[in-house]
N, CA, C and O atoms as CSV, one atom per row, in Angstrom:
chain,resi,resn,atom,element,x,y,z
A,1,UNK,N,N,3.870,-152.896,363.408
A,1,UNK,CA,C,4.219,-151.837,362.477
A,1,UNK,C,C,5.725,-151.657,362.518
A,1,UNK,O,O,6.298,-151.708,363.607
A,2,UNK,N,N,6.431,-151.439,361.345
A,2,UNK,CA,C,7.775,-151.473,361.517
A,2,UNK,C,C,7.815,-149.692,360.663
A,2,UNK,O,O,6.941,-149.025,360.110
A,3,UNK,N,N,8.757,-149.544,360.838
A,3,UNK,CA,C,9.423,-147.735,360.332
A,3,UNK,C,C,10.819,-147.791,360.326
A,3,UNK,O,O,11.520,-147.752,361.337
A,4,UNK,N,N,11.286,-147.901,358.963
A,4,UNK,CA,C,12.669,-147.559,358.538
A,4,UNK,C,C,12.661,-146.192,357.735
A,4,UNK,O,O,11.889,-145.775,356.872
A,5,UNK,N,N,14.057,-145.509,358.462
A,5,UNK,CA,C,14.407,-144.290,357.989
A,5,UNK,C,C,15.566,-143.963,357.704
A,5,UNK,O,O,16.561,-143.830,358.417
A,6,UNK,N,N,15.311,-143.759,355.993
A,6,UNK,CA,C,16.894,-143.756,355.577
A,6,UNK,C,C,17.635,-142.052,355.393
A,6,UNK,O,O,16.939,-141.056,355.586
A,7,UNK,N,N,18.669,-141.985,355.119
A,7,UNK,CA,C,19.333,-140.758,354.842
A,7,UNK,C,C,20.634,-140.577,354.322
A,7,UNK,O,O,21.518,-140.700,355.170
A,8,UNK,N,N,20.964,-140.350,353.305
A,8,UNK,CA,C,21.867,-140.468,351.820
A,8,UNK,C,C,22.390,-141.736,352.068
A,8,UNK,O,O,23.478,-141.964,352.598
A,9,UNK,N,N,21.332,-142.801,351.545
A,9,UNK,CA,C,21.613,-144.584,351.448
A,9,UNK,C,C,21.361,-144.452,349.805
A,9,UNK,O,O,20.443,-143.795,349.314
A,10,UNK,N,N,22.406,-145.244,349.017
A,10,UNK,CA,C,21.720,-145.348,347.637
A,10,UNK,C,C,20.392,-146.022,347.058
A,10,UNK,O,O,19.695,-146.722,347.792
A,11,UNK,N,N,20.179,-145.871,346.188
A,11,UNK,CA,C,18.762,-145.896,345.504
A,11,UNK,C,C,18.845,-147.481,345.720
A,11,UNK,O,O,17.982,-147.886,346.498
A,12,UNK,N,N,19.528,-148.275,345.305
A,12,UNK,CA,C,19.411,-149.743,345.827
A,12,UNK,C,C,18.696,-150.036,346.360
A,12,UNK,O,O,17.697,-150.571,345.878
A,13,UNK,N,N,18.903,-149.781,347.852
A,13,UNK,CA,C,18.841,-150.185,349.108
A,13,UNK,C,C,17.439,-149.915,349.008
A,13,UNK,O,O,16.588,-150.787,349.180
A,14,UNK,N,N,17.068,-148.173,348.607
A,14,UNK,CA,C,15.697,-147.927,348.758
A,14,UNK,C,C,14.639,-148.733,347.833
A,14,UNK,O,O,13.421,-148.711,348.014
A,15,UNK,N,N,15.123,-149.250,347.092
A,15,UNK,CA,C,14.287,-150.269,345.694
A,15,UNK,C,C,13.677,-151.738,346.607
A,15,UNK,O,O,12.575,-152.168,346.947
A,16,UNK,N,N,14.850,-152.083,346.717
A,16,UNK,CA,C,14.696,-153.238,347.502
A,16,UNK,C,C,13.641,-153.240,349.214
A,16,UNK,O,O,13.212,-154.264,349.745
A,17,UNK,N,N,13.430,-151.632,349.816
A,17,UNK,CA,C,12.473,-151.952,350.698
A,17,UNK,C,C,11.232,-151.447,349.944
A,17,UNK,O,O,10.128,-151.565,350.474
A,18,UNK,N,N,11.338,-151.009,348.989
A,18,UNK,CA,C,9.836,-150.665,348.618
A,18,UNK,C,C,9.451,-152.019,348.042
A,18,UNK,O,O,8.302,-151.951,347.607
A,19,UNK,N,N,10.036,-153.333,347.862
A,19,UNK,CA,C,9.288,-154.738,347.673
A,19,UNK,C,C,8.903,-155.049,349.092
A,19,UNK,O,O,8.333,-156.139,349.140
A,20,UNK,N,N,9.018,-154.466,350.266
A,20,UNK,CA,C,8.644,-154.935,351.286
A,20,UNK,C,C,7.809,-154.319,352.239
A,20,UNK,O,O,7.180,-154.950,353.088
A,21,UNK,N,N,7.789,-152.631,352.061
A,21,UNK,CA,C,7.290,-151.578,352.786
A,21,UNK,C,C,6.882,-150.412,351.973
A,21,UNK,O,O,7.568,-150.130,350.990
A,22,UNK,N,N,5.613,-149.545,352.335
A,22,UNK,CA,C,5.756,-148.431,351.055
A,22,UNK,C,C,6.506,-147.375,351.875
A,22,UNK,O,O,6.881,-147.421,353.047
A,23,UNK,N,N,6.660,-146.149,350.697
A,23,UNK,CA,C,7.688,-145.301,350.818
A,23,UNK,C,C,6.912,-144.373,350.740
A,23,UNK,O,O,6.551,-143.904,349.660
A,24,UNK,N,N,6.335,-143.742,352.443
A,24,UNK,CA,C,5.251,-142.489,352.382
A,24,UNK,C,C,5.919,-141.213,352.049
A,24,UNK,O,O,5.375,-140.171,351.684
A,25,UNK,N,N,7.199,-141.447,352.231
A,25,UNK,CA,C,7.672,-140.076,351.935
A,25,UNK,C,C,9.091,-139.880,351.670
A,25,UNK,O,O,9.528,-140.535,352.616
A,26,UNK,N,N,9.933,-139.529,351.176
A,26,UNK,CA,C,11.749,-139.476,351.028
A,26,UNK,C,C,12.174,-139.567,352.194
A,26,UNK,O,O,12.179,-138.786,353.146
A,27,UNK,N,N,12.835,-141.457,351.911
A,27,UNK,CA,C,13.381,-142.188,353.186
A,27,UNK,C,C,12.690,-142.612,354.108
A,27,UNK,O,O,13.281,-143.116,355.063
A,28,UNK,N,N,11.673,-142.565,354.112
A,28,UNK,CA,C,10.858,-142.678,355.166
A,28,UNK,C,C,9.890,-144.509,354.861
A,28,UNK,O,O,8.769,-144.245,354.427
A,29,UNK,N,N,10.050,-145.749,354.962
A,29,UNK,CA,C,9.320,-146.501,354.379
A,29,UNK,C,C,8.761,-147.049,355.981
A,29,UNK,O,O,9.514,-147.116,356.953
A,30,UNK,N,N,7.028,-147.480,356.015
A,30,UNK,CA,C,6.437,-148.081,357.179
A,30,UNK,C,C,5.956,-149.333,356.506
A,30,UNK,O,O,6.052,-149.596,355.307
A,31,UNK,N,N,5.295,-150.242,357.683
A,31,UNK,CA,C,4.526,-151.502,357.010
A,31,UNK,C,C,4.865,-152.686,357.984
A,31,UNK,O,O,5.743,-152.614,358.843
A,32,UNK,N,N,4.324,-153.435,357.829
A,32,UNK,CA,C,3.606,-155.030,358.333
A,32,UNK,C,C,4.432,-155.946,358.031
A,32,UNK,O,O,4.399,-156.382,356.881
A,33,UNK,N,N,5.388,-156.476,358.981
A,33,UNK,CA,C,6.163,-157.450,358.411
A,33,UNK,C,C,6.164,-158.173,359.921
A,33,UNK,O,O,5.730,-157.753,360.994
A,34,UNK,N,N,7.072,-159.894,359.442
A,34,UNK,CA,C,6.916,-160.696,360.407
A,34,UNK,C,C,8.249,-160.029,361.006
A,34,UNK,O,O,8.914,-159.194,360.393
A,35,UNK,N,N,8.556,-160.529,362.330
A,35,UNK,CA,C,9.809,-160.470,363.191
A,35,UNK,C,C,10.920,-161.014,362.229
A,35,UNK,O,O,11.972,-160.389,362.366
A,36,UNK,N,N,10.969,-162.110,361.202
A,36,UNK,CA,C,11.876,-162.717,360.777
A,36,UNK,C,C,12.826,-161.521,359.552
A,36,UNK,O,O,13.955,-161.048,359.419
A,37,UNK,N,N,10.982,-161.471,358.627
A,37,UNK,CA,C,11.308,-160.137,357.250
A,37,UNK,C,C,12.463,-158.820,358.230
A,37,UNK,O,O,13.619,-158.544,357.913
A,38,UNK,N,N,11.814,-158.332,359.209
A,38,UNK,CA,C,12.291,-157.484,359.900
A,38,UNK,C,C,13.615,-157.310,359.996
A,38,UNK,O,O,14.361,-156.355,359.781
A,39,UNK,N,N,13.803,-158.698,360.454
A,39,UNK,CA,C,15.672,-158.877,360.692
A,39,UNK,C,C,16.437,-158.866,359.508
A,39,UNK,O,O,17.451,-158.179,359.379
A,40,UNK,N,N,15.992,-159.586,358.669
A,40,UNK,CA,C,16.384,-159.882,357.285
A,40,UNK,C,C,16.486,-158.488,356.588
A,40,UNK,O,O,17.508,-158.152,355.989
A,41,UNK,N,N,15.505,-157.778,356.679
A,41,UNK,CA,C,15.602,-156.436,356.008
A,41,UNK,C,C,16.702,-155.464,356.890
A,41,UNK,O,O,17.701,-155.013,356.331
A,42,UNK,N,N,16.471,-155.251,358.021
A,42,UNK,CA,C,17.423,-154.238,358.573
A,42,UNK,C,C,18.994,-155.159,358.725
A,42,UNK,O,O,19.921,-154.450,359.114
A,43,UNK,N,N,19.303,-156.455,358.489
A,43,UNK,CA,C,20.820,-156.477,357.943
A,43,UNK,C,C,21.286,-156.396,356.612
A,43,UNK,O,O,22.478,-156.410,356.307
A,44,UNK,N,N,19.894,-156.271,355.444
A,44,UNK,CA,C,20.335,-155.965,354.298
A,44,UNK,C,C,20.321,-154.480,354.411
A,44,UNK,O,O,20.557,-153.904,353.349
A,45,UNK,N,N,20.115,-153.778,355.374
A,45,UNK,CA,C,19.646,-152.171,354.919
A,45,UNK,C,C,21.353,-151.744,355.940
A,45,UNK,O,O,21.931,-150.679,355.721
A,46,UNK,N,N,21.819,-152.618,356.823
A,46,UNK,CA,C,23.329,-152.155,357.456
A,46,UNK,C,C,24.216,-152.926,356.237
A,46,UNK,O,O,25.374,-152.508,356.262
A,47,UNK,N,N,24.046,-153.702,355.421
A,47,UNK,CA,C,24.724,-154.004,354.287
A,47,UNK,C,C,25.217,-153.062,353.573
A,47,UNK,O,O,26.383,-152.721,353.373
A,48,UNK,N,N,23.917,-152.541,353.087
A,48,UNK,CA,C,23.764,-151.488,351.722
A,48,UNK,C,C,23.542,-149.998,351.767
A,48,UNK,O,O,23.292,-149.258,350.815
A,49,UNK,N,N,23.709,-149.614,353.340
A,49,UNK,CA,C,23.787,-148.634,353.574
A,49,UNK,C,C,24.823,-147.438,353.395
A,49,UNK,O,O,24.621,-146.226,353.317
A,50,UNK,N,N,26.153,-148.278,353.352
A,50,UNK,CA,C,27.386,-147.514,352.226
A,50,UNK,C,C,27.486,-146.297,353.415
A,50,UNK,O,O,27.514,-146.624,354.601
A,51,UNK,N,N,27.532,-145.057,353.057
A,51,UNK,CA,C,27.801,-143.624,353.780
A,51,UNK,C,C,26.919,-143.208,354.472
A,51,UNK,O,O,27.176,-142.294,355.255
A,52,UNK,N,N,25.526,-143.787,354.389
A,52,UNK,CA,C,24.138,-143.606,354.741
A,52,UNK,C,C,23.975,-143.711,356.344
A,52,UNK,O,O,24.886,-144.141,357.051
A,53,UNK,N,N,22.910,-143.341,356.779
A,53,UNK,CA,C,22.596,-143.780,358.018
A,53,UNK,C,C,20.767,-144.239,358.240
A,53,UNK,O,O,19.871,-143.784,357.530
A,54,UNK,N,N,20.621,-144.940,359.058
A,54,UNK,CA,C,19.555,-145.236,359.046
A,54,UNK,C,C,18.990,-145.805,360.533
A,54,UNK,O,O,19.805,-146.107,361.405
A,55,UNK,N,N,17.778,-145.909,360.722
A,55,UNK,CA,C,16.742,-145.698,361.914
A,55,UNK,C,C,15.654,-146.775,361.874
A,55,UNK,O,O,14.785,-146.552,361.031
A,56,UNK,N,N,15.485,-148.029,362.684
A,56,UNK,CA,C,14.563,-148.799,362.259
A,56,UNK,C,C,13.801,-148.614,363.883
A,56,UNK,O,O,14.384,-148.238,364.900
A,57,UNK,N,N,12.525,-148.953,363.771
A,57,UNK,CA,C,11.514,-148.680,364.809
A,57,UNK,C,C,10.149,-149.832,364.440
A,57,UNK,O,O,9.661,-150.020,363.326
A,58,UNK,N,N,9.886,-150.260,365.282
A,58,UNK,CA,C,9.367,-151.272,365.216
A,58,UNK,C,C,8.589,-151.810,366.782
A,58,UNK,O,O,9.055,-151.525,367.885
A,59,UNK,N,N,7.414,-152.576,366.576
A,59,UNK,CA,C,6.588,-152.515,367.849
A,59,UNK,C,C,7.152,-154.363,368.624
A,59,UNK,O,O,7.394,-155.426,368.053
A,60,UNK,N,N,7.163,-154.056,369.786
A,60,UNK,CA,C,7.535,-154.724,370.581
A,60,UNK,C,C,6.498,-155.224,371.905
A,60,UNK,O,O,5.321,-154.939,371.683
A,61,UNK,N,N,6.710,-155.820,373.044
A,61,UNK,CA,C,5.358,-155.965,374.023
A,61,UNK,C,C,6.400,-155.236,375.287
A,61,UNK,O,O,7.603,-155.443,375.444
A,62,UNK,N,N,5.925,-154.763,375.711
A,62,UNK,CA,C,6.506,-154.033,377.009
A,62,UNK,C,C,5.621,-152.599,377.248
A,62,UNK,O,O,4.485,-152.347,376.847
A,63,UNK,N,N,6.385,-151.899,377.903
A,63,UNK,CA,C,5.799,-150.655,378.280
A,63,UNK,C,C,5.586,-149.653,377.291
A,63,UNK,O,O,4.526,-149.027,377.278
A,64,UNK,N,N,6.688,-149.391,376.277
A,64,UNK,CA,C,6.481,-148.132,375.068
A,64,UNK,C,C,5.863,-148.834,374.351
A,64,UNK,O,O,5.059,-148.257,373.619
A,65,UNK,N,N,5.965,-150.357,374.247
A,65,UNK,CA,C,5.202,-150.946,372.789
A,65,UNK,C,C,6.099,-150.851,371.618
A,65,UNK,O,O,6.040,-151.506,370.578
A,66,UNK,N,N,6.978,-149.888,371.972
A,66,UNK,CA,C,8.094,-149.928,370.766
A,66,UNK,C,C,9.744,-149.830,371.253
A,66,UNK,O,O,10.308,-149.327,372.225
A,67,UNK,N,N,10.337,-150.812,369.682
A,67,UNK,CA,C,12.145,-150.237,370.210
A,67,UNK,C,C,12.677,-149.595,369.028
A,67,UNK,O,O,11.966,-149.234,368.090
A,68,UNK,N,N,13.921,-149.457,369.079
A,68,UNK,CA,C,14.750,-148.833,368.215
A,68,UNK,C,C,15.742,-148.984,367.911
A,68,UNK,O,O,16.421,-149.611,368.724
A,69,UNK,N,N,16.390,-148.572,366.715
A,69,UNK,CA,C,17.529,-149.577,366.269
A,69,UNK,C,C,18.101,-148.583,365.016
A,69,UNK,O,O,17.455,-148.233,364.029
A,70,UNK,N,N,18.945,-148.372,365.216
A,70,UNK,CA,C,20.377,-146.900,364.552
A,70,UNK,C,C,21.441,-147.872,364.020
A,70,UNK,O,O,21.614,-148.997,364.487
A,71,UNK,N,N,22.073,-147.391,363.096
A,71,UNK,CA,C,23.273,-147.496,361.825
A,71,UNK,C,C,23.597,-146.320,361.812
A,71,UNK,O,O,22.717,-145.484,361.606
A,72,UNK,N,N,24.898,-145.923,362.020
A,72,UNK,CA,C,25.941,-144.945,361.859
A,72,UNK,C,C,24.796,-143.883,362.263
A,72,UNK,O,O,24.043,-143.772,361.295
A,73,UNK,N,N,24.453,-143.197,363.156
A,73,UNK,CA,C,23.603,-142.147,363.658
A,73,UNK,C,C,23.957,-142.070,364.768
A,73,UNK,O,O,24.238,-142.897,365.635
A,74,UNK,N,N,23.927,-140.715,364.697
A,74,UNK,CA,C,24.734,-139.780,365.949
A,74,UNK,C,C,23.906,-140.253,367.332
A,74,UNK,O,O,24.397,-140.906,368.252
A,75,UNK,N,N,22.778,-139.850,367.262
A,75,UNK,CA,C,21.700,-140.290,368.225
A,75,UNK,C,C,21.555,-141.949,368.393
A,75,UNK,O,O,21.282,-142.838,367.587
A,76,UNK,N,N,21.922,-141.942,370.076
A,76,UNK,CA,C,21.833,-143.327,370.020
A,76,UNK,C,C,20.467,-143.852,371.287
A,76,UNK,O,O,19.942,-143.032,372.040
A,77,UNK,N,N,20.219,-144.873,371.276
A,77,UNK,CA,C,19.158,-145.253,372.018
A,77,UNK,C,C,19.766,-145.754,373.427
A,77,UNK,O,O,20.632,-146.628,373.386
A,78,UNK,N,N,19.442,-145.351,374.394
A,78,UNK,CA,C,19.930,-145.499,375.670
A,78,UNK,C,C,18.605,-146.188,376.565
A,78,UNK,O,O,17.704,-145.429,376.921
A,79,UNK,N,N,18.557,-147.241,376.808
A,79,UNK,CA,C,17.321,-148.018,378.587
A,79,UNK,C,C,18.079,-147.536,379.878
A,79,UNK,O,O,19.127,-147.754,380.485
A,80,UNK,N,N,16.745,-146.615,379.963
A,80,UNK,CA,C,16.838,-145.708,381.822
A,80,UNK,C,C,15.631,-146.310,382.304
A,80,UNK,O,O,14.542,-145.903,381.898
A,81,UNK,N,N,15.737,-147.349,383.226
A,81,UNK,CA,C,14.264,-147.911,383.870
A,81,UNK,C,C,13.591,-148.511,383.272
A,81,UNK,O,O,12.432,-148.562,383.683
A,82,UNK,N,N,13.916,-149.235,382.073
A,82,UNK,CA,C,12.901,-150.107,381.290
A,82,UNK,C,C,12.585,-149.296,379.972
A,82,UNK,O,O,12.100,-149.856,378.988
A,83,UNK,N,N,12.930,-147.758,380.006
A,83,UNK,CA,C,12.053,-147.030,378.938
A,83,UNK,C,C,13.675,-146.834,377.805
A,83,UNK,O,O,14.890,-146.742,377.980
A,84,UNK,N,N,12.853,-146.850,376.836
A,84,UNK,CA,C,14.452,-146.734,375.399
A,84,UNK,C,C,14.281,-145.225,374.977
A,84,UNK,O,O,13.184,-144.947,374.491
A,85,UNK,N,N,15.120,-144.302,375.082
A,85,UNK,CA,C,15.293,-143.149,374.822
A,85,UNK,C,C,16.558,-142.843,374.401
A,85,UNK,O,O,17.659,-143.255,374.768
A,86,UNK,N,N,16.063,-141.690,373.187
A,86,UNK,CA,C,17.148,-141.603,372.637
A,86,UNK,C,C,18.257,-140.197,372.638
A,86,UNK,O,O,18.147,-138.977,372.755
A,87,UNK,N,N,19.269,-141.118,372.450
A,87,UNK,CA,C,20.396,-139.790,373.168
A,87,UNK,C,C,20.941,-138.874,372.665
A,87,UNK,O,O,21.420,-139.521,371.734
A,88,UNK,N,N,21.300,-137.831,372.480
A,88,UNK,CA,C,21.788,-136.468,371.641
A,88,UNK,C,C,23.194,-137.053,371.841
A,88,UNK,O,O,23.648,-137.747,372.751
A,89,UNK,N,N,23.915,-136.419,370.377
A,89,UNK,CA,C,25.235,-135.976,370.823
A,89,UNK,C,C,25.226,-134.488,372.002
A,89,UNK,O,O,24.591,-133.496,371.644
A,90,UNK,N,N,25.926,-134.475,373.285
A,90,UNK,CA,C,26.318,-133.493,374.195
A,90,UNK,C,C,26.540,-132.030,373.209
A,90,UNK,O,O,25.927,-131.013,373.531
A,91,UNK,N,N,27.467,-132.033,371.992
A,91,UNK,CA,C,28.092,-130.891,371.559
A,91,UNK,C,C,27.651,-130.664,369.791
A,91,UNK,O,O,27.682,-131.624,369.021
A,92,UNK,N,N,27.411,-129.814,369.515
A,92,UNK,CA,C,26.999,-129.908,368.163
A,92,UNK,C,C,27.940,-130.226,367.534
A,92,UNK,O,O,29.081,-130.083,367.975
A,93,UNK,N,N,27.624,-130.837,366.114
A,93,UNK,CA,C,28.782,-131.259,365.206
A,93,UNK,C,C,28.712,-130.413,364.250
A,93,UNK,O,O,27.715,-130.168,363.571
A,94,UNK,N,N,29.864,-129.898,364.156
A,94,UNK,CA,C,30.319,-129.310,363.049
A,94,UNK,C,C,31.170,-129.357,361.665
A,94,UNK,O,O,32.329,-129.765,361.598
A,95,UNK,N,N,30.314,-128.816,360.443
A,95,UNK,CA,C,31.637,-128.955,359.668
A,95,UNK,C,C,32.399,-128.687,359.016
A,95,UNK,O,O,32.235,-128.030,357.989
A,96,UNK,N,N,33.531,-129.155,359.461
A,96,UNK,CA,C,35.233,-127.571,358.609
A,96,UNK,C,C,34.634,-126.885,357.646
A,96,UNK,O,O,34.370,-125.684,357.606
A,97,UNK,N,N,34.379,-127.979,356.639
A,97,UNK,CA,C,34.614,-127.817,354.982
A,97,UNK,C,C,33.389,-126.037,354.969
A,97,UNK,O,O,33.786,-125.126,354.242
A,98,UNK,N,N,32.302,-125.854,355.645
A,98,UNK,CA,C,31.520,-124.869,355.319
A,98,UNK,C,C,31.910,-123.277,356.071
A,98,UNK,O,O,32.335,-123.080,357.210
A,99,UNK,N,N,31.730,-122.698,355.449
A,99,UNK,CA,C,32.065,-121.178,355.922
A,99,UNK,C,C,31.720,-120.968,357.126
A,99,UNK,O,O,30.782,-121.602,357.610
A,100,UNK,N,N,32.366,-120.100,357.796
A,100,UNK,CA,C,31.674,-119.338,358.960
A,100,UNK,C,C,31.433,-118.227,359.105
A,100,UNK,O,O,32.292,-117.673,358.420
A,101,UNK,N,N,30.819,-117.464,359.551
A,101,UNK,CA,C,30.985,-116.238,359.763
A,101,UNK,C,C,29.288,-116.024,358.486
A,101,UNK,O,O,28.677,-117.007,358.067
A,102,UNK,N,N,28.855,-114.399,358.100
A,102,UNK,CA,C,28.273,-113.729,357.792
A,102,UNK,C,C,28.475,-113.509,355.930
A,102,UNK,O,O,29.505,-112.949,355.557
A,103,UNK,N,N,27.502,-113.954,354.921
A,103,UNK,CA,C,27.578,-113.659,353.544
A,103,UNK,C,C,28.100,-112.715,353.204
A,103,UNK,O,O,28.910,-112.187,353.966
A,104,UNK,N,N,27.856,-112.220,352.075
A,104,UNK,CA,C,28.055,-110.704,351.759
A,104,UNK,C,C,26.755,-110.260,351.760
A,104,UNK,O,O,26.117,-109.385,352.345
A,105,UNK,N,N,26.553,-111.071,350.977
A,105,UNK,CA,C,24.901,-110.749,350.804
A,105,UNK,C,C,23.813,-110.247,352.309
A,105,UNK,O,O,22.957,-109.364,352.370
A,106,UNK,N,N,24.328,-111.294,353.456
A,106,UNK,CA,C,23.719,-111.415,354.320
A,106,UNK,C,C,24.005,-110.031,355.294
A,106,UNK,O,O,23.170,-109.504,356.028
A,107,UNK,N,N,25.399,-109.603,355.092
A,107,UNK,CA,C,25.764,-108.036,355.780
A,107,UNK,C,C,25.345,-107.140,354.937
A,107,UNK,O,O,25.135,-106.038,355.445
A,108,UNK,N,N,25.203,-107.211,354.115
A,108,UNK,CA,C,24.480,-105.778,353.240
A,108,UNK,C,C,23.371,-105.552,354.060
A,108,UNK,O,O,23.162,-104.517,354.693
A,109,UNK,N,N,22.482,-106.814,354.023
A,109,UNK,CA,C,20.686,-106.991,354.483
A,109,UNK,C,C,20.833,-106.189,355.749
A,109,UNK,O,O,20.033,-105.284,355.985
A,110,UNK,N,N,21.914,-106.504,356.655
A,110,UNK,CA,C,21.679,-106.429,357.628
A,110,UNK,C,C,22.219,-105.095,358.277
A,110,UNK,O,O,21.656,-104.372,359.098
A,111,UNK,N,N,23.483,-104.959,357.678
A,111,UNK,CA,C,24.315,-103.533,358.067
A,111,UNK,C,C,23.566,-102.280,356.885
A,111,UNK,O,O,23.461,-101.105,357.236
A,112,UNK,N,N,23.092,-102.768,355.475
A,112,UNK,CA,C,23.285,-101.708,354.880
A,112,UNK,C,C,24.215,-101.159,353.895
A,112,UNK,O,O,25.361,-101.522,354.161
A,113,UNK,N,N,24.144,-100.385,352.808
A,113,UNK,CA,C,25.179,-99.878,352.134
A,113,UNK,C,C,25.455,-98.484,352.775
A,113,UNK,O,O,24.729,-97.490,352.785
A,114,UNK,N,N,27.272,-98.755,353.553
A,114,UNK,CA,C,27.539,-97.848,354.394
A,114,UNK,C,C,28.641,-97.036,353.802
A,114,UNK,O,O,29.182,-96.135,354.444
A,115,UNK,N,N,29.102,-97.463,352.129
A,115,UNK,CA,C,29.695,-96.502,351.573
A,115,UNK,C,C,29.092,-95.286,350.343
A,115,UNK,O,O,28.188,-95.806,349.689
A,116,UNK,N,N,29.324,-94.119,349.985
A,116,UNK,CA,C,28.431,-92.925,349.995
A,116,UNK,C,C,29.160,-93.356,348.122
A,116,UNK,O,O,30.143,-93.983,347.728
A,117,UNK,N,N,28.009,-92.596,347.424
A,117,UNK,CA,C,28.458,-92.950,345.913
A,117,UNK,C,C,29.815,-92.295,345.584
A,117,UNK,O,O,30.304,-91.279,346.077
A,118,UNK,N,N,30.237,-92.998,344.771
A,118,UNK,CA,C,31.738,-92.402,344.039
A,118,UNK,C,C,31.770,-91.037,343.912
A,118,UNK,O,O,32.603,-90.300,344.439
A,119,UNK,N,N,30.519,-90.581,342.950
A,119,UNK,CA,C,30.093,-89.298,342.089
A,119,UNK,C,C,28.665,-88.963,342.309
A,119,UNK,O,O,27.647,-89.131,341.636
A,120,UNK,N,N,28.971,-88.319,343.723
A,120,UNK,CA,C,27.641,-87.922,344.140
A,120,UNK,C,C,27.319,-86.675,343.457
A,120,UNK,O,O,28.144,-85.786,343.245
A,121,UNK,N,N,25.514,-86.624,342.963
A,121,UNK,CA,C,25.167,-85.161,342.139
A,121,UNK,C,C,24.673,-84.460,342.844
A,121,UNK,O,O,23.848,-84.569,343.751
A,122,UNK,N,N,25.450,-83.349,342.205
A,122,UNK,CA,C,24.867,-82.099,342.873
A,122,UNK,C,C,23.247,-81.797,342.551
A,122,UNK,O,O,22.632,-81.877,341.488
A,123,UNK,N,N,22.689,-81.320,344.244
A,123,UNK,CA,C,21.344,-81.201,343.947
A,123,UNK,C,C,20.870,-79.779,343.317
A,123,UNK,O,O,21.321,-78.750,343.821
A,124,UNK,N,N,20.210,-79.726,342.518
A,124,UNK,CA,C,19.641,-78.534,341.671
A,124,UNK,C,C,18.381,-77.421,342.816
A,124,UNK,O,O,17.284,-77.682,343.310
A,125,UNK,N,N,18.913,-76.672,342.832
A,125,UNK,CA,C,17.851,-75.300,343.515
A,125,UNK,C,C,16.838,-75.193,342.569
A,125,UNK,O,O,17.252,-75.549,341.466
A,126,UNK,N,N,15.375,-74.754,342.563
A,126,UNK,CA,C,14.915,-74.058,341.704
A,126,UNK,C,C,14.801,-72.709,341.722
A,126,UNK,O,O,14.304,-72.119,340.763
């Protein structure tokens, strides 16, 4: 069983594995191929992968039965004792370009409207 997983790769790339694997779900394509198709496909998929990143997984004979195999992805696969596990970046990544801090929207929800009306009415006695 092989499992390629793509993530903002152009439509290309994804055309070309759905002649080889189906596509159970966005980016996500599994399926039955020889060791050879395998190779052939995951250097056309580091070809055409452009800005993209991608994740191939695939069954092997050893102890997990499976390995793994990353293109531009943060998470990388590390062998501790025979077993392939995969590694976090240590520090989250962050990025400039997006705001920080609290909406407007999101402090209203949360603080409330804490200024009193312009032209508050006077309340009527009966």
């Amino acid at each position: 069983m092989t499992v390629i997983i793509l993530t903002a790769c152009p439509p290309g790339l994804r055309g070309h594995l759905t002649q080889w694997l189906l596509e159970i779900s966005a980016g996500v394509y599994v399926g039955h191929v020889s060791t050879r198709i395998r190779r052939r496909l995951w250097s056309r998929v580091i070809d055409m992968a452009g800005p993209g990143r991608a994740l191939l997984v695939f069954q092997t004979s050893g102890e997990q039965h499976l390995s793994f195999e990353v293109h531009d992805h943060h998470w990388k696969p590390v062998d501790l004792d025979g077993i392939t596990l995969m590694r976090r970046p240590s520090a989250p990544v962050f990025n400039a370009a997006l705001p920080t801090g609290w909406s407007k929207a999101a402090r209203r929800r949360r603080f409330g409207r804490r200024t009193q009306p312009s032209n508050p009415q006077p309340k009527e006695s009966d």
